[in-house]
N, C-alpha and C positions, 0 to 999 in steps of 0.2 A: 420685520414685516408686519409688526401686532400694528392697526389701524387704533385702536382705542386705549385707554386705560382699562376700561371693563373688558375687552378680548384677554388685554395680557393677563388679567384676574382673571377669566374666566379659562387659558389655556395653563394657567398654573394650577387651580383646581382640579382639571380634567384630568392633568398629570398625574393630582395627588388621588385622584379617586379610582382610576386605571391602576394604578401601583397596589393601592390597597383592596382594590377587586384580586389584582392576580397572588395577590398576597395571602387573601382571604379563602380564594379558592383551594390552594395548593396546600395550606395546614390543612384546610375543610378535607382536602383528597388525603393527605399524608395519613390525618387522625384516624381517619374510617376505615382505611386500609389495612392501619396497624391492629384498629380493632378488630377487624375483619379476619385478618391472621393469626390475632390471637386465640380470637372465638376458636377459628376452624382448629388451632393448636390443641385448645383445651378440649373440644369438642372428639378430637379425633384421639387423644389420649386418656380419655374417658373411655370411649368405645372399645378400647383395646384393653381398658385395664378389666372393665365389666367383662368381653368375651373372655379373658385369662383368666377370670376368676370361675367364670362357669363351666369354662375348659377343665381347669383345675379338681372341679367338685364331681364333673362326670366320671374326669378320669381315678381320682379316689372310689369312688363308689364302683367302677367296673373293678379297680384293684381289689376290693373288697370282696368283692360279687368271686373272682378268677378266684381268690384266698377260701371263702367259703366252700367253694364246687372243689378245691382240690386238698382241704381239712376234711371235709367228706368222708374223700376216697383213702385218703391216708386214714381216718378213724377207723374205716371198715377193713381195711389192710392190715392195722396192728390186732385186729381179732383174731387174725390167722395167724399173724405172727409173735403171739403172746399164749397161743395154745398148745400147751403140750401135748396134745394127741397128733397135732400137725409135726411140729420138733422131732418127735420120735419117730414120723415117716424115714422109712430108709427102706428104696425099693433096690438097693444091691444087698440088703441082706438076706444071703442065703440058707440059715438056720430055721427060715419060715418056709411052711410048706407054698406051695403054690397056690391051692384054695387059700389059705388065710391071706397070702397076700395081695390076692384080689381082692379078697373079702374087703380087707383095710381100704383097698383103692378105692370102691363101690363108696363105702361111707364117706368117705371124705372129700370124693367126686359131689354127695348127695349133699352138704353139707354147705362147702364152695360155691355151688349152684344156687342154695339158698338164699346164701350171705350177696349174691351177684346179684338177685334182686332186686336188693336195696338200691343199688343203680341201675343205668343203663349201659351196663359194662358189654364191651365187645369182648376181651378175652378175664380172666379171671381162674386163675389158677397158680398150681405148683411146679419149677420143674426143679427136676436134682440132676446132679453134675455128671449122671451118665445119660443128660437128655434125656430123661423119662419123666412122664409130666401125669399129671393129675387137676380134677377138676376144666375147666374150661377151656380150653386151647383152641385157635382156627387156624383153618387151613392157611388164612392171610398172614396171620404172624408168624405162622410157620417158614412161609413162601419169604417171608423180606429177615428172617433170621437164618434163613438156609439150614433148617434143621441144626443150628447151633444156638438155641436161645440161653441157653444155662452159660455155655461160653461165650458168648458176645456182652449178653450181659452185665455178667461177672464183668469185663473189663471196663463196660460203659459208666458200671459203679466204681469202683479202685476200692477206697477204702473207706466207702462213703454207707453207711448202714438204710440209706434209704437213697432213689434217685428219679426223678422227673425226664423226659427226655424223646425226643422226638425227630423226625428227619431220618430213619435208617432209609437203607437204598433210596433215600430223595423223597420219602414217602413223608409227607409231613399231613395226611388227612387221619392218622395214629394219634394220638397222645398216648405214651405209656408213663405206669407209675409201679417200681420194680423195690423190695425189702428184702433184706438179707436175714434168711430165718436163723438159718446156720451156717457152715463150710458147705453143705453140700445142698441148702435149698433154698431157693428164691422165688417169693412170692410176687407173679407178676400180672397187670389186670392192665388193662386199656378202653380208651373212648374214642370216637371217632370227635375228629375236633368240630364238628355241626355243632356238637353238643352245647359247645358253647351259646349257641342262640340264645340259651335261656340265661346265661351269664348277663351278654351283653346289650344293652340300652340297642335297640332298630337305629340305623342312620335317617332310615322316613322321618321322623321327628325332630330332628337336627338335620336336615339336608346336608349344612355348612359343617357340620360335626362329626369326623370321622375316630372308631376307637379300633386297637390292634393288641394282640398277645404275639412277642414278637421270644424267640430265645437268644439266649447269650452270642451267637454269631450276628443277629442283626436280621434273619429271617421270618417271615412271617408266619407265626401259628395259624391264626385268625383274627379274619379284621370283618366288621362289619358296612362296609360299607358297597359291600358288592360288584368293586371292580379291581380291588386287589389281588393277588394270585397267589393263593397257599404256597410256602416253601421260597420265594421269590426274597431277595432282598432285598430292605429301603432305599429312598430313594436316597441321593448322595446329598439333599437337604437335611431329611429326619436324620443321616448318619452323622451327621458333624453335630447335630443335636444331642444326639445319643454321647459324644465324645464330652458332652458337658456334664455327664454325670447322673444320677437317678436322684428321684425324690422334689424337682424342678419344674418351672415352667417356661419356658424360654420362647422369644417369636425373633423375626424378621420381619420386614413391609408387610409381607403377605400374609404370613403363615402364625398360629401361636400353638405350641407343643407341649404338653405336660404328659412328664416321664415318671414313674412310678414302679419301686421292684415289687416282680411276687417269687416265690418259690425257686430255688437253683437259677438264679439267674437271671431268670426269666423278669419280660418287664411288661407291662401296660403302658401303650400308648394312646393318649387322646390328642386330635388335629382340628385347627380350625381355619376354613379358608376363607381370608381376610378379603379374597380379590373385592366380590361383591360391594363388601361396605368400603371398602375404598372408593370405587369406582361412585358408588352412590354420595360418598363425600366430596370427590372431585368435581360430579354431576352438577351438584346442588352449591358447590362453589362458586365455578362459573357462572350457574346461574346469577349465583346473588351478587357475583361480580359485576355480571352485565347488568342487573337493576341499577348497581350503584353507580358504572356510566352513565347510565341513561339518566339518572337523577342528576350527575354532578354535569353534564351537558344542558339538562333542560334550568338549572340551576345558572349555569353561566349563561344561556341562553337571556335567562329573565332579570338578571345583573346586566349585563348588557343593554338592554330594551328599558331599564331603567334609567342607565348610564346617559342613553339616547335621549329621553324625556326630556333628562336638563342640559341639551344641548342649544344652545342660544338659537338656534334657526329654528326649536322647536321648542321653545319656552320663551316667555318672560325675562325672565332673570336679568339679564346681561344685554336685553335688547337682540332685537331679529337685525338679520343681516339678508340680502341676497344670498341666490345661490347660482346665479348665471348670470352675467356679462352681459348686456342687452347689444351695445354693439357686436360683439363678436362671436355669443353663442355659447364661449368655454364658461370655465367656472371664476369664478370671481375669488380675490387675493383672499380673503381669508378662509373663504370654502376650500380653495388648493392646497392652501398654507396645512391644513387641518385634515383633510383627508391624507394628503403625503402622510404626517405624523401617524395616523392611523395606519396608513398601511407597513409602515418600518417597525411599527410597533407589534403588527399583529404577522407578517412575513417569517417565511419559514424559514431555518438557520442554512446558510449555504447560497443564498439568494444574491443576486447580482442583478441591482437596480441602477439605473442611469439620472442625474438630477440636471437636467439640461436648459440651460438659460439662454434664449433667445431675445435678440436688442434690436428694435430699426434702427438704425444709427444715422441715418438723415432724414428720420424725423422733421426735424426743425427746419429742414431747407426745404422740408415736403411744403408745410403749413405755411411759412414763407412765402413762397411761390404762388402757392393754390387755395390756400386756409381750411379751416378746421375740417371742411364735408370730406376733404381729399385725405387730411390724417387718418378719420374711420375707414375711409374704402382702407385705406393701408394695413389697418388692422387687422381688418376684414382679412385682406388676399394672405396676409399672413396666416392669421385664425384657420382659412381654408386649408393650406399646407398641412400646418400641424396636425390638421384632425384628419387629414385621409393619410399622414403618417403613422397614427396613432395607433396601436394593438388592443383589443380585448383588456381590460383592467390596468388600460394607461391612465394617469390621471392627467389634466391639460386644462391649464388655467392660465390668465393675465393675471400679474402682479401690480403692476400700474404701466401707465400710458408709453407703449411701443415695449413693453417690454412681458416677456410671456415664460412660462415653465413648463416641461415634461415632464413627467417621473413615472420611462419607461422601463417594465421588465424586461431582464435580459440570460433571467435565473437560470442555467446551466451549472451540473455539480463537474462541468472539468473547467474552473476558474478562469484558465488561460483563455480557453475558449469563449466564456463567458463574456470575457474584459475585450478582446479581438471585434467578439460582435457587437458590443458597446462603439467602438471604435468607427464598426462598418455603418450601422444604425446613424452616428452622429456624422458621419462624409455621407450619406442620402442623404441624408435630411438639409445638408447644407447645399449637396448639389438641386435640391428641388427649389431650394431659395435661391440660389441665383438666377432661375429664370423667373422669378416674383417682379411682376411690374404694374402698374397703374393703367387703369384704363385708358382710351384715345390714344396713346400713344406719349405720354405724360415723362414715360419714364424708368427706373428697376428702382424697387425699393428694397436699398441695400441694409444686408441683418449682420449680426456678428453673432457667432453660436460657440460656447462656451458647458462644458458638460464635467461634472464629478461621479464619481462612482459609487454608491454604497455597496457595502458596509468598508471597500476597500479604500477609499478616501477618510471617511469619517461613519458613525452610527447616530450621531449627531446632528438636528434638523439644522441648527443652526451654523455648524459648519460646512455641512453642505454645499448649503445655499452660499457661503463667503466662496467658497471655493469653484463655486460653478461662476459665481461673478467675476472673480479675479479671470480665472479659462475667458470671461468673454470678455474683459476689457483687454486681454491682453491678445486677444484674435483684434477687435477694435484697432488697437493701438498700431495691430501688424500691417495692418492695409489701409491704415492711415497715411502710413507712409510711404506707403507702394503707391496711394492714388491721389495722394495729394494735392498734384498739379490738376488733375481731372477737377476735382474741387473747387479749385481756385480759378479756373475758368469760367465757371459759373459767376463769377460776382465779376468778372471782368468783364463780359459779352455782354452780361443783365439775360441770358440766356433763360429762358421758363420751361425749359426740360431739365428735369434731373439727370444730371450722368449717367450713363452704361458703364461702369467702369464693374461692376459685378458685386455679386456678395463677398463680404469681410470672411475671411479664410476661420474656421471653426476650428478649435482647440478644448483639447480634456485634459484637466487638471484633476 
């Protein structure tokens, strides 16, 4: 169909320049993408390695801090338990009068009370193993020991010459810290766990930064983040955490955990909650995803509009061509030729387009007869067909003289359907041609219609087009010989009407 040498150069070009656009664009997408993935990769493994580090440093230092507050209370503990005046307490012996050994209790009450002081001890004292106690005692420890402090105790330690410990009847706002004087006295003092405050780093500081004193069961001593619940257990995330061992830092998506022992057991935990800065990396992903549409769009957009420039009807180059048919109004053979191409090239995958060839095929008897003014009307009443058959982004063009192309959509993603309407489309189109006739009464100006299918025929312009030819020589051929004799009457009468005999019966190839 190329009319020139310079079309066919210049439709080989175009090929080669469209190829190397879509070429060009798709690394250009692929490269940025994978940059893009990888930034947010590094980007987002940075972030997490810096919060597990900071995670790491607070929760050393609250370890530190819990190690401190509870060296303390043990230093001030082995005062009492390193004193022989206390050791020799024995309030079952009854060889002492009763004055002295009040007298004794008095001192060592005055003494106890002292040494409590130095902290902010809730109880602080002695008891011996007939329950009788000295120095500090309250009524609360009394209430959650049931009056058995010296034997509960005793068992809480076994064989352990010092013991930390907390949680009796459920009560976990105690911390106790209990020393084995002798067989028969144990030096015992307590803090309410508030105390901690001055341990633990505020969460107001760290919003995202939670820290916890948890013991050996997985319960919480003290957490500072003010919605935890004393005595309460972790959650079943920090517990599988905890299964990984102390001394660690460990996360998930969300979360990053560093675990740390102190005293009996006992552990510090620091938490940090990841959601925020994810969600803020997510944010700012998509954002910068959608700039980089929008670029790699207005990008193709101006490859495109370039592409356009050196298109022969709007440049130099290769020489201008029309772009419409002055008899008939469609678009002219190498405008059709070339938009087709364009649109197979730029059509969405699953599309079902029709390439439908249309022939006068008595032409020549027309001209014959009547001469050349009566072949344009012919053209014409065809031209008018086509185009009130025509849909929304049909293209419709003359190829050359009596002969014309559609390339209508028929895009449907249920195929069958698809091909059926093709089918339906190409029997209209032929029934509106048979009633096509010539003015005055002159005559029907008989078509033959012939149609291929893309992309199920070929994806190929140039086969196509062989194939929608073939479909219409071989409708031509078909009613050639059905109306033969009609034909040939004509040269025998000298008759100056064209036959009625109808249009050439249409076929898809």
């Amino acid at each position: 169909m190329k009319n020139s040498a310079d079309f066919e150069l210049y439709d080989k070009i175009k090929k080669y320049r469209r190829s190397i656009l879509k070429t060009s664009v798709l690394v250009l997408f692929v490269a940025c993408l994978l940059v893009y993935a990888c930034a947010c990769y590094y980007s987002g493994v940075n972030a997490f390695q810096k919060e597990a580090q900071l995670c790491s440093a607070i929760n050393a230092e609250a370890d530190q801090n819990v190690a401190a507050f509870m060296k303390k209370m043990e230093d001030t503990a082995k005062l009492i338990m390193g004193n022989e005046d206390y050791a020799k307490y024995d309030p079952t012996d009854t060889s002492k009068s009763e004055f002295a050994v009040l007298n004794e209790e008095n001192v060592l009450t005055e003494r106890l009370i002292e040494l409590s002081t130095l902290g902010n001890y809730t109880d602080f004292g002695i008891v011996s193993s007939n329950e009788h106690n000295v120095g500090k005692i309250t009524d609360g420890t009394k209430d959650i020991f049931d009056d058995e402090i010296y034997k509960r105790v005793s068992d809480l330690m076994g064989d352990s010459k010092i013991k930390w410990f907390t949680g009796q009847d459920d009560n976990y706002r105690r911390v106790y810290f209990a020393g084995r004087i002798n067989d028969d006295l144990i030096f015992i003092s307590s803090v309410f766990s508030t105390e901690f405050d001055l341990v633990f780093l505020p969460s107001d500081n760290y919003s995202e930064i939670n820290t916890m004193l948890c013991d050996d069961d997985g319960r919480i001593i003290y957490a500072n983040d003010g919605k935890s619940v004393v005595g309460e257990k972790l959650d079943e995330k920090l517990s599988k955490f905890l299964e990984g061992g102390t001394g660690v830092t460990v996360s998930d998506m969300t979360t990053i955990c560093a675990i740390d022992d102190c005293s009996d057991d006992w552990v510090v935990i620091t938490t940090v909650d990841m959601s925020d800065t994810l969600r803020h990396y997510v944010k700012t992903g998509l954002k910068c995803l959608g700039i980089f549409i929008c670029c790699a769009v207005i990008f193709i957009m101006i490859s495109a509009a370039a592409a356009a420039d050196n298109d022969p009807q709007n440049g130099p180059k290769f020489g201008k061509y029309p772009k419409v048919d002055e008899n008939t109004g469609l678009f002219t053979a190498e405008y059709t030729e070339n938009s087709i191409m364009d649109k197979m090239e730029t059509c969405i995958s699953g599309s079902t387009i029709a390439f439908i060839i249309v022939k006068i095929t008595n032409l020549e008897l027309i001209r014959l007869n009547y001469g050349e003014e009566i072949v344009a009307e012919a053209e014409r009443k065809v031209a008018e067909i086509l185009v009130e058959n025509r849909k929304e982004g049909d293209i419709c063009g003359i190829f050359r003289e009596g002969e014309f192309a559609l390339f209508a959509d028929h895009t449907n993603f249920d195929l069958v359907r698809a091909y059926g309407n093709v089918r339906a489309y190409v029997k209209e189109l032929n029934d509106k041609l048979k009633k096509c006739c010539l003015d005055d009464d002159r005559g029907y100006i008989k078509c033959a219609v012939g149609a291929s299918v893309y992309p199920e025929t070929s994806d190929d312009y140039d086969e196509l087009y062989e194939m929608a030819e073939k479909a219409c020589e071989k409708a031509e051929d078909h009613c050639s010989c059905r109306n033969g004799k009609a034909v040939r009457a004509v040269t025998r009468h000298g008759s100056h009407r064209v036959p009625s005999c109808g249009v050439f019966r249409a076929w898809v190839g």
